[in-house]
Each structure stands twice: as structure tokens, then as C-alpha cells.
C-alpha positions as CSV (number, residue, x, y, z in Angstrom):
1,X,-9.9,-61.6,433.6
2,X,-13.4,-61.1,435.4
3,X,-16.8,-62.0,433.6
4,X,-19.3,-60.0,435.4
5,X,-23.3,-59.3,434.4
6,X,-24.8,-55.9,433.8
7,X,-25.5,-54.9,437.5
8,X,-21.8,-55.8,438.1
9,X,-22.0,-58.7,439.8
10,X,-19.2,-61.2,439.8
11,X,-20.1,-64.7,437.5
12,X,-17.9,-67.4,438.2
13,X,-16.6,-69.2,435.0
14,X,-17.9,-72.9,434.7
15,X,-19.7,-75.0,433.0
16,X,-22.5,-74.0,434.8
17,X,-22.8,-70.1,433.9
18,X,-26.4,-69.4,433.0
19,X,-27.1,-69.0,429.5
20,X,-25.9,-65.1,428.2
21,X,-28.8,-63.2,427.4
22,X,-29.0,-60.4,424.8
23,X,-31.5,-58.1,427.3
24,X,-28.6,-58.9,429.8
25,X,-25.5,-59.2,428.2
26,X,-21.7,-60.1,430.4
27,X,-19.3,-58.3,430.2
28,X,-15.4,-59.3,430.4
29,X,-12.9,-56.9,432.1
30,X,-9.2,-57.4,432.0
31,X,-7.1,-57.0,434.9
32,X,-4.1,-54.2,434.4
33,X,-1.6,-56.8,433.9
34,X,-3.8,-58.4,431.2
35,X,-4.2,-55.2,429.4
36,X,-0.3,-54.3,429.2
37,X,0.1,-58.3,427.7
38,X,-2.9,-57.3,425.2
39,X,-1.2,-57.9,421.6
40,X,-1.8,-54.6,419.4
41,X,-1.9,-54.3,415.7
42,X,1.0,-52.0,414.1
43,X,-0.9,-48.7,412.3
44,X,-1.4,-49.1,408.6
45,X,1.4,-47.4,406.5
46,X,0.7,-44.4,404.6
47,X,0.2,-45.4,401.1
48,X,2.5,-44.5,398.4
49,X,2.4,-41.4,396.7
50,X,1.2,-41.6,393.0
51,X,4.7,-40.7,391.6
52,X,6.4,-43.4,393.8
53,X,4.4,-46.0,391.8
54,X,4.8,-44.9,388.5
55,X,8.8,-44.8,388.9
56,X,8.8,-48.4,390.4
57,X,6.5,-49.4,387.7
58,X,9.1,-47.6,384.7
59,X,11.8,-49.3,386.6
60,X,9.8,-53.2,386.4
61,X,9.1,-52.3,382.5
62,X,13.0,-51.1,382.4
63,X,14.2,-54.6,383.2
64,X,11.8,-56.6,381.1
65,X,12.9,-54.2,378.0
66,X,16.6,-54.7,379.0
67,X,16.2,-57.9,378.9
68,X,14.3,-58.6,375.7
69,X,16.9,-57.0,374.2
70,X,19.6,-59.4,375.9
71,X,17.7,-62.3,374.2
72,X,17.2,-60.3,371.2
73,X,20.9,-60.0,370.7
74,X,22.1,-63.4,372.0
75,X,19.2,-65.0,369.4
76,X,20.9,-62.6,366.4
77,X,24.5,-64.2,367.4
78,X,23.1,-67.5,367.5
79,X,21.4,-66.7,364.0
80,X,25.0,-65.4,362.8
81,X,26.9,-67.7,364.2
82,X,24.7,-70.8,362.4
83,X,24.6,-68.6,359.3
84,X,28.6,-69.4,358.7
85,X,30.7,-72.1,359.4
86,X,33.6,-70.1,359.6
87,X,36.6,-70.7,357.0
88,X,39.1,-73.4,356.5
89,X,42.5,-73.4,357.8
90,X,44.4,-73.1,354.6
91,X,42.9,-69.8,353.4
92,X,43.4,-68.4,357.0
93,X,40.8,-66.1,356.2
94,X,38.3,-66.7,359.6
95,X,39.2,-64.0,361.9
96,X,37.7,-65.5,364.9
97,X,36.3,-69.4,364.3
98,X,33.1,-68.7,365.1
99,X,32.5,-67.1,361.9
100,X,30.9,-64.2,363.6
101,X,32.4,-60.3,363.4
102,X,34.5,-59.4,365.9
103,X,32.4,-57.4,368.5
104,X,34.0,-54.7,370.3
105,X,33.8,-55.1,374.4
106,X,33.2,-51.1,375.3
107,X,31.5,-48.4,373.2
108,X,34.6,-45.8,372.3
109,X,34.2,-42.2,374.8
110,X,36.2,-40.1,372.7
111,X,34.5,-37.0,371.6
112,X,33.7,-35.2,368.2
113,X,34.9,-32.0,370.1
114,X,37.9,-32.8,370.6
115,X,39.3,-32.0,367.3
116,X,40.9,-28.6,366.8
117,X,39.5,-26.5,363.7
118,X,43.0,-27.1,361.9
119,X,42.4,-30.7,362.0
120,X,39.5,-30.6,360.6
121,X,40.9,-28.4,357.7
122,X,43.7,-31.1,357.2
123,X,41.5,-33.8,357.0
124,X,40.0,-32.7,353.8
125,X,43.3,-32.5,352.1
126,X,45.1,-34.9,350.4
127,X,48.3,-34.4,351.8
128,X,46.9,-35.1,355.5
129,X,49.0,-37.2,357.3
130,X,47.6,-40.7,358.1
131,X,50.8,-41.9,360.2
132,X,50.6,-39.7,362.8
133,X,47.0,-40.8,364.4
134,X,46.6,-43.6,366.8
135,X,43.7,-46.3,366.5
136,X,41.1,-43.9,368.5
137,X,41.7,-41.0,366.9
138,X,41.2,-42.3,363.3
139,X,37.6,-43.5,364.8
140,X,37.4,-39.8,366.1
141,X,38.2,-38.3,362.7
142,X,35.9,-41.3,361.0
143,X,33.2,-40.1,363.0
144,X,33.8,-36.2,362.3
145,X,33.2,-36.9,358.8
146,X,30.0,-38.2,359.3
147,X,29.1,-35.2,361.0
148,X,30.7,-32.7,358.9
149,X,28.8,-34.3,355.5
150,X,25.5,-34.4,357.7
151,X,25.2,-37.9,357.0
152,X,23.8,-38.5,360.7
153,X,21.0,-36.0,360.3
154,X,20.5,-37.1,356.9
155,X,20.0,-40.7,358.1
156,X,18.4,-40.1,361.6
157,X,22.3,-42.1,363.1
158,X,22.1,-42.3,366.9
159,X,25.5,-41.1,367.5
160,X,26.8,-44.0,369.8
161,X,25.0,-46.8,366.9
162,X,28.0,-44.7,364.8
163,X,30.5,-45.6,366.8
164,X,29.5,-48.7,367.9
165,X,29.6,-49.5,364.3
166,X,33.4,-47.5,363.5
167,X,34.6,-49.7,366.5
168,X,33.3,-52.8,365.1
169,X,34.7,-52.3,361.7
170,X,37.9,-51.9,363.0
171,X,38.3,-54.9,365.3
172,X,37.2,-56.8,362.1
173,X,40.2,-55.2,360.0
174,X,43.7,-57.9,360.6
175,X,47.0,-57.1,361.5
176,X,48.5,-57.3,358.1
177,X,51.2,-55.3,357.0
178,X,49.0,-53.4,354.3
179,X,45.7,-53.9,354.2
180,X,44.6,-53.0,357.9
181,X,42.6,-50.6,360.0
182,X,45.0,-48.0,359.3
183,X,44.8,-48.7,355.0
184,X,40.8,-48.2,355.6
185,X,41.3,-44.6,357.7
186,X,43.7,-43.8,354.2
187,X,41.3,-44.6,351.8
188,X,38.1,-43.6,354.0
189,X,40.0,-39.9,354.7
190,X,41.2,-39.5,350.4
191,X,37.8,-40.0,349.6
192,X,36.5,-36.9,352.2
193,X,39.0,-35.1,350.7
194,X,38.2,-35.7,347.4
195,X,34.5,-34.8,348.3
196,X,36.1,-31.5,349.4
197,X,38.3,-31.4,346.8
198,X,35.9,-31.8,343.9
199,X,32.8,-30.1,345.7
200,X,30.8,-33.4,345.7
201,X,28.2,-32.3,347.9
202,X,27.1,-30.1,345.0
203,X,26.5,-32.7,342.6
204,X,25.6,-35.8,344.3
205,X,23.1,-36.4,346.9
206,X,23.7,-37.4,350.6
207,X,23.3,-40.9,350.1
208,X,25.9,-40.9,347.3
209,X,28.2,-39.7,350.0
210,X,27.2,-42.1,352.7
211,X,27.5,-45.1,350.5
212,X,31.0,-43.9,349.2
213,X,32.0,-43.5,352.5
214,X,30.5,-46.7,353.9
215,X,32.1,-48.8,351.1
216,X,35.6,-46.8,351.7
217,X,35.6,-48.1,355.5
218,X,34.4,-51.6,354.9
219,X,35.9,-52.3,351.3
220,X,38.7,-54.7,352.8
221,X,37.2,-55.9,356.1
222,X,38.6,-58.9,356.8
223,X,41.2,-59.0,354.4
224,X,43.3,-62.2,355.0
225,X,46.6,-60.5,353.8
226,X,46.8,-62.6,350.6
227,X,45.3,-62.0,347.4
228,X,42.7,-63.3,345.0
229,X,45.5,-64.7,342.9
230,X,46.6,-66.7,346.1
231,X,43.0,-67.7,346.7
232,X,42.1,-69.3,343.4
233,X,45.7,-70.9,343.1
234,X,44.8,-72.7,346.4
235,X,41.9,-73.3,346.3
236,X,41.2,-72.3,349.6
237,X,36.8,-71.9,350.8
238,X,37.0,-68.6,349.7
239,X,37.9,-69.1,346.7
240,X,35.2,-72.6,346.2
241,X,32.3,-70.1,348.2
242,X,32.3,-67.7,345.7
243,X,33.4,-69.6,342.5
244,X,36.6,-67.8,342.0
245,X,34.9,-64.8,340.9
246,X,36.6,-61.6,343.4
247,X,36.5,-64.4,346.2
248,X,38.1,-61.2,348.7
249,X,35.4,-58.7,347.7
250,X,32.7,-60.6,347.9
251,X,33.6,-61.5,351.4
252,X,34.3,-57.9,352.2
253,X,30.8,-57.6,351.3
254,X,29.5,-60.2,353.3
255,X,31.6,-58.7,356.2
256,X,30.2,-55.9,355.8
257,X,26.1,-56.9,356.3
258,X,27.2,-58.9,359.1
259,X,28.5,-56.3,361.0
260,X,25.1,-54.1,359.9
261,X,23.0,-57.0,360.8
262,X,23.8,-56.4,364.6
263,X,20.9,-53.6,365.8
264,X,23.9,-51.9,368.2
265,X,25.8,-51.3,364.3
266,X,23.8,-51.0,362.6
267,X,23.6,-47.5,361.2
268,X,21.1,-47.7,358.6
269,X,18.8,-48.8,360.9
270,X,16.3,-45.6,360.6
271,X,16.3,-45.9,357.3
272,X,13.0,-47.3,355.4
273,X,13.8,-50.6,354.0
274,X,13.6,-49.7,350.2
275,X,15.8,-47.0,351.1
276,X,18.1,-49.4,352.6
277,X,18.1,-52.1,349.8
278,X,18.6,-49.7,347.2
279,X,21.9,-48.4,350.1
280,X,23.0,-51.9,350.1
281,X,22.9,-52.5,346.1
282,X,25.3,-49.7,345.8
283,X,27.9,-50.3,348.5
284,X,28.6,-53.9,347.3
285,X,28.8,-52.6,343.5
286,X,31.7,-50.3,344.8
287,X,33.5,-52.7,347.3
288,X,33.4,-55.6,344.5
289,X,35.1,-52.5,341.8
290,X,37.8,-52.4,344.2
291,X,38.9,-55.9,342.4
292,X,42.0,-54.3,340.6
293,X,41.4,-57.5,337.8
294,X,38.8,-55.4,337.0
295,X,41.0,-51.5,336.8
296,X,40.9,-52.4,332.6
297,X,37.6,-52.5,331.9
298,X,35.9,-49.5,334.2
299,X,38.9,-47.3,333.2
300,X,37.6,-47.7,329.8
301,X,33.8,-47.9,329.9
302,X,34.4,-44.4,332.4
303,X,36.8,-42.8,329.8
304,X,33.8,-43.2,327.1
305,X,31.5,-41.8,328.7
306,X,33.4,-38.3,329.8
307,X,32.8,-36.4,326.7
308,X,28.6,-36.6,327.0
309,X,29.5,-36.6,330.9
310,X,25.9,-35.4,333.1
311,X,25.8,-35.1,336.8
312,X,22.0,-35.3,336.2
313,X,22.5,-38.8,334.3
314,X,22.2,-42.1,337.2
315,X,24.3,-44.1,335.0
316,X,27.2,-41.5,334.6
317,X,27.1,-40.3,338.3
318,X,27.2,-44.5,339.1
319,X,30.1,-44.6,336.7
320,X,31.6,-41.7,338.5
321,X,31.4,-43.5,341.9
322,X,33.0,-46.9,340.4
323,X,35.9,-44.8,339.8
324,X,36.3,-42.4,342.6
325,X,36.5,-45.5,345.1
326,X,39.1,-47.6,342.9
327,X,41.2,-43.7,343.0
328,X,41.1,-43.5,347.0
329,X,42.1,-47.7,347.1
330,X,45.0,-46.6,345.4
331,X,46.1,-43.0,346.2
332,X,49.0,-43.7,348.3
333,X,51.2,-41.8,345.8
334,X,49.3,-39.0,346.0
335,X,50.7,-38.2,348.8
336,X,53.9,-36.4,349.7
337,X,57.4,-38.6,349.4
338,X,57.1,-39.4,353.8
339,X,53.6,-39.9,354.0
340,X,53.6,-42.2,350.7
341,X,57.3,-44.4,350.6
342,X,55.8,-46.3,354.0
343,X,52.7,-47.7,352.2
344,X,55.1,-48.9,349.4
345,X,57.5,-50.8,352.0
346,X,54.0,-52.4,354.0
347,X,53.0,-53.3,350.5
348,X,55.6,-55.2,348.8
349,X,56.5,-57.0,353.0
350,X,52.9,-58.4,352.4
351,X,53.4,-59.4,349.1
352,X,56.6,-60.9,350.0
353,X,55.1,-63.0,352.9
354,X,52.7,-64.0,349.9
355,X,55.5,-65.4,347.8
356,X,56.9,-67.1,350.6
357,X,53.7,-68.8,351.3
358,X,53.4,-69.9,347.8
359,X,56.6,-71.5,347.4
360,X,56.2,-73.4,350.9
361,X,53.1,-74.6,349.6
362,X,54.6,-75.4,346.0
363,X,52.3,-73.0,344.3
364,X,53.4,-70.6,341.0
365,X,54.6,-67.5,342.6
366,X,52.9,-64.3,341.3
367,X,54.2,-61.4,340.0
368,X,55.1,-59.1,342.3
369,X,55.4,-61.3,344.8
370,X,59.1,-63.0,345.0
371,X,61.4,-60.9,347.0
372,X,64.2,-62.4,345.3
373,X,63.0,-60.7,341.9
374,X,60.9,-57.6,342.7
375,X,62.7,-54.4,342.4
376,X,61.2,-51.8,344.8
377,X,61.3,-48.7,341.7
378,X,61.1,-50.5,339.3
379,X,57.7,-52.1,340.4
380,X,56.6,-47.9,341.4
381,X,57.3,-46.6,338.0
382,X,55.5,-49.2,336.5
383,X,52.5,-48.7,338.7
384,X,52.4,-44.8,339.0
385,X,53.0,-44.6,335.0
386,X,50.1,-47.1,333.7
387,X,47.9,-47.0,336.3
388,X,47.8,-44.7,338.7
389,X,48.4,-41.0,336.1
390,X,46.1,-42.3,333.6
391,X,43.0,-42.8,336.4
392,X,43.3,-39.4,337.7
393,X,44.2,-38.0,334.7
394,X,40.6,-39.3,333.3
395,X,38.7,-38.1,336.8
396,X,40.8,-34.4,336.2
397,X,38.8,-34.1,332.6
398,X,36.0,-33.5,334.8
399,X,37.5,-31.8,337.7
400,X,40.5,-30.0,336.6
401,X,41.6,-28.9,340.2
402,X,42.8,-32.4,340.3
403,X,45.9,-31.3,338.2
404,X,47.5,-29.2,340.6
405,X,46.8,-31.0,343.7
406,X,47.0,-34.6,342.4
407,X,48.5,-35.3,339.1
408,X,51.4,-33.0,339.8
409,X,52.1,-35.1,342.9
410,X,52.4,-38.8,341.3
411,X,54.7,-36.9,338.4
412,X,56.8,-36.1,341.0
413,X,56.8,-39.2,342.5
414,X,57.1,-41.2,339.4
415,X,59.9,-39.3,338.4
416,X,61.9,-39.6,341.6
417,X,61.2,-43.7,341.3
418,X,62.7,-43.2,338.1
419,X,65.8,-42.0,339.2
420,X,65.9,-45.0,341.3
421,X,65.4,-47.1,339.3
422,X,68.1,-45.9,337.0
423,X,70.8,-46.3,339.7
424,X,69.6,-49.9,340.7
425,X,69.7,-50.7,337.3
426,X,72.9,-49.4,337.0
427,X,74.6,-51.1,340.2
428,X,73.3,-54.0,338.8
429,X,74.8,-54.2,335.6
430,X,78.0,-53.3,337.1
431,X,77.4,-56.0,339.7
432,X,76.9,-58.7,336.7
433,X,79.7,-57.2,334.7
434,X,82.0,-57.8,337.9
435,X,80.5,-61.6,338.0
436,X,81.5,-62.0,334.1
437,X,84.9,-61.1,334.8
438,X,85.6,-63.0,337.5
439,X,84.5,-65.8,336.0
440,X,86.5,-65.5,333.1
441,X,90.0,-65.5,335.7
């Protein structure tokens, strides 16, 4: 490095240089070594096109949203979870002890297409056959009516919210002989078909059908696999909670807004909220008429009301629902013979694990529930004859097609229970006339 003045004379470095004047100014030259060590600055980087920044920008505001929602839904479980204490041992009615609904790990990929045109047919018929599905496709099916009864239009239901909310119903339904997943898919599809069957869409609006569709899949959630009978006899926190009055019901209901409670389920969720309290009064009037300790009493206020019968009348068309549900709970028998004998067998094996229960815990033993008593046909004919032909029988009066494609159907059945019974009967007279003898050698 040189430091020379203006006329290019050499100045030698020191303390001692003459002061540098402006009108004669030094100048400093590098030697070619110095200038290949000379440090340079890297050239600025081309800014970012406009677009670039917006998409990094959507992708910051992305991860805040995702993860307000993560606390949003961990705050609503805490809320849940805090809500319910979870139920006592002896009624074995918590299905998981944090008191909170079963949530399903993975939203279901099956698709609505998948279901050929004579499916679809079958499913609005009475005599479809329930047994042959597996546990996705009766979501798949669930789902289709939905669809079919524009329900999701209607109600503005993002498609995987619907079955977000199928899935989680069913992981909330137990493995009990009878009233499972599979009981819910019988009673949700009878109702379709009766909505089919009875061309329902023409005199009910489409949040008559979404509630009695709703209540169909949710009216047993939870269902502990004994009944109110057991719950009352002991005692159990089902039973205290809701002062013995339809202690299972009620908790279906409660069930129920739980699972709707969660944003990812909840299916109402467009709807405004008048809308929705006036959706919710209605669904827990049908799931607590599913109580068959009260089939008496809305059997007879519906039968007094069918001569003066209005579709334009609220109170009527309410009645009207009350009864169409308690039909689908129990239209097993309106089946054929091989669809309908199964649900008979699951029934009385839960009953029977009932009874069994009872006399362990040294409780009375209800009717219908000791299998050393209980008399497969003879219990059928008994059902089918007071119950089950004198309900449709009433719901025909108003919608006669009902005669051929129902009522003929349980006088079959009831007549070939009959015959059974009959021939039990009879072996067992022979079989106590046998004992008589005997003892008398």
C-alpha cells in the first residue's frame, strides 16, 4: 500500500506526514497483491416476487389457524371431560372412564359412489337385509341416506363433518349382543324405508326427516346392555342422575349432544341456533318415547287422535313421529323369518346375561329375563300379538300400504311362533307327564 500526493510523489507513512490538505488531497494505491486480498461484498439478492410473499404469508396464517383449532378442540375435551365424572362401576354404563365420547382416530374414506343403484333400491325396503353389511358399509349406506333425503343441502352438512359424526356414533355404540351399532343401522334403515314406504317427504318437512333420522341413529348410544328395570333395582348413578325416570334414555340423550358438541361432529353446526334448539327439543322427545314403559300410553293418545288425523296439524304430525320411531325400535319382525329369528336369539342372550347378573347380585329377576323360565315362542307370540300388530295396525289407518308390506309380515310370523309354541308346549307336558309317572314307580 503506497500513500502518494497529487503530483505523484511518494509520502512516507509516519507520524510526521504533513497535514492532508483538501486543495491537495493523498491518494492511497494498493499494490496487486493487496487488491486480489481486498474483501468484496456478495451482490444483493433479487427480491421476491409478489406471489412468493403472499403464499408464505397464507402458509404463516395456515399454521396459526391450525393451531387455534388444536387448542380449540383440546379446551372442548377439557370442558367435556370436567362436564362428567364418568359412571360408577356397578351400573357399567361409562364406556371409556373419562366420561368423554369415544372419538374415532381416522375420518372413514369410503365413498357415497360406491353403492350400486340396486342397493339403493333395497335400502328403502323393509325386507333389506341388515346382516349382510360390515361396520363400514352400514356408515356408507347411513350416509347415502342423508344424501338421498337432501338432508346435507337442506342443512348446509360438510360432507366429511357427516361422517365424522356416523363414525363417532358408532364407536360410542357397545358390543352387546342386541343393542349395538348394528341394532342402530336396523332401526336407522326401517325408518328410510318407511319414509319411502309411506311417501313422507310429502307430508313432512326436511327437518322432520333429519330429526327422525338423527334420533333413530343415536336413540341407544351407549346402551349398557341392561335395562331400566336393572337400573332402578340397583340403584346404579344412572339410575340416582336421572331420578329413575327412563335413566337409559335420558343418557342416550345426553350422549347424543356430547357427541354434537365436538365442532368435527357436529352436523348441525350451519344451522342458526333457534333452528337448532327447536332440532334439539325434538330429537330428545323421540329418543326418550323409545322407553317401551311408556308403549301404553302414546299408543293410546295416537289412536285418539287418527279419526280427526291433519298432516297440517303440529301436534298430530308430532304425534305421528312419537310413533313412527317406537315402530322402527321394534320392527325386527317385520322382516322376513332369516333376517328377523337372529334379532330374537341376540335379544333374549342379553336378557339372559341380565338375569344372571341379577341373581349374582341378589336382585328380583325380571320378566323375561331368567333363562331357566323364558320360553323363546312363547315370549314372540306374546310380543308380536299385543304389541307389535296393534302399533302398525294403528299407523296403517293412515297409510294403508302398510298392510301388505308390514302387517301381513308379523301375521306370518306370529302365526309360525304359534306353531312353536304349540309343540314346546306339548313336549313339555309330555315331559312332566313322564316325571309323574316315574315318580309314582
Amino acid at each position: 500500500m503506497f500513500l502518494r500526493t497529487s503530483t505523484g510523489d511518494s509520502v512516507a507513512i509516519s507520524s510526521a506526514v504533513p497535514t492532508n490538505e483538501r486543495s491537495c488531497p493523498y491518494v492511497l494505491e494498493f499494490s496487486s497483491e493487496e487488491e486480489d486480498c481486498k474483501v468484496t461484498t456478495p451482490p444483493k439478492t433479487k427480491p421476491e416476487t409478489k406471489a412468493v410473499e403472499i403464499l408464505r404469508q397464507q402458509e404463516k396464517n395456515l399454521e396459526v389457524e391450525v393451531e387455534e383449532c388444536r387448542q380449540e378442540l383440546l379446551k372442548i375435551k377439557e370442558q367435556l371431560c370436567n362436564g362428567s365424572t364418568g359412571l360408577s362401576h356397578n351400573c357399567d354404563c361409562s364406556h371409556n372412564h373419562s366420561g368423554l365420547p369415544s372419538l374415532p382416530k381416522d375420518t372413514p374414506t369410503y365413498s357415497k359412489n360406491m353403492l350400486s343403484d340396486e342397493t339403493k333400491e333395497s335400502l328403502k325396503k323393509p325386507t333389506f337385509d341388515i346382516w349382510v353389511c360390515e361396520a363400514d358399509e352400514m356408515l356408507l349406506l347411513m350416509e347415502h341416506m342423508f344424501h338421498d333425503l337432501k338432508l346435507v343441502e337442506e342443512f348446509n352438512i360438510n360432507p366429511i363433518v357427516l361422517k365424522r359424526f356416523l363414525q363417532t356414533v358408532q364407536a360410542n355404540y357397545r358390543d352387546n349382543p342386541f343393542h349395538n351399532f348394528r341394532h342402530c343401522f336396523c332401526v336407522t334403515q326401517m325408518m328410510y324405508g318407511m319414509i319411502n314406504l309411506c311417501n313422507l317427504e310429502q307430508h313432512m318437512s326436511r327437518t322432520d326427516l333429519c330429526v327422525l333420522l338423527t334420533a333413530c341413529i343415536c336413540h341407544d348410544l351407549d346402551h349398557p346392555g341392561y335395562n331400566n328395570e336393572y337400573q332402578v333395582k340397583a340403584r346404579t348413578e344412572l339410575a340416582v342422575r336421572y331420578n329413575d325416570g327412563s335413566p337409559l334414555e335420558n343418557h342416550h340423550c345426553n350422549v347424543t349432544f356430547r357427541i354434537l358438541a365436538i365442532p368435527e361432529c357436529n352436523i348441525f353446526r350451519n344451522v342458526p341456533e333457534s333452528k337448532f334448539l327447536s332440532i334439539r327439543s325434538s330429537i330428545i322427545r323421540l329418543i326418550l318415547a323409545t322407553d317401551l314403559a311408556k308403549h301404553g300410553e302414546l299408543l293410546k293418545a295416537f289412536k285418539e287422535c287418527i279419526s280427526t288425523f291433519s298432516f297440517d296439524d303440529p301436534t298430530d304430525l308430532e304425534m305421528l313421529r312419537l310413533i313412527l320411531i317406537k315402530c322402527c325400535d321394534i320392527s325386527n319382525e317385520v322382516r322376513p323369518m332369516e333376517i328377523s329369528e337372529p334379532w330374537a336369539d341376540c335379544l333374549l342372550k342379553e336378557c339372559f346375561q341380565q338375569g344372571d347378573r341379577e341373581k349374582r347380585e341378589g336382585l328380583p329377576v325380571g320378566a323375561l329375563m331368567d333363562r331357566d323360565k323364558v320360553s323363546k315362542p312363547h315370549t314372540q307370540v306374546g310380543f308380536i300379538k299385543f304389541v307389535l300388530i296393534p302399533l302398525f295396525e294403528s299407523v296403517a289407518e293412515l297409510f294403508p300400504q302398510l298392510e301388505t308390506a308390514v302387517i301381513l309380515q308379523l301375521r306370518e310370523a306370529l302365526e309360525r311362533y304359534q306353531e312353536q309354541d304349540t309343540c314346546e308346549a306339548g313336549i313339555t307336558e309330555t315331559q312332566n307327564i313322564s316325571e309323574d309317572d316315574t315318580a309314582a314307580i
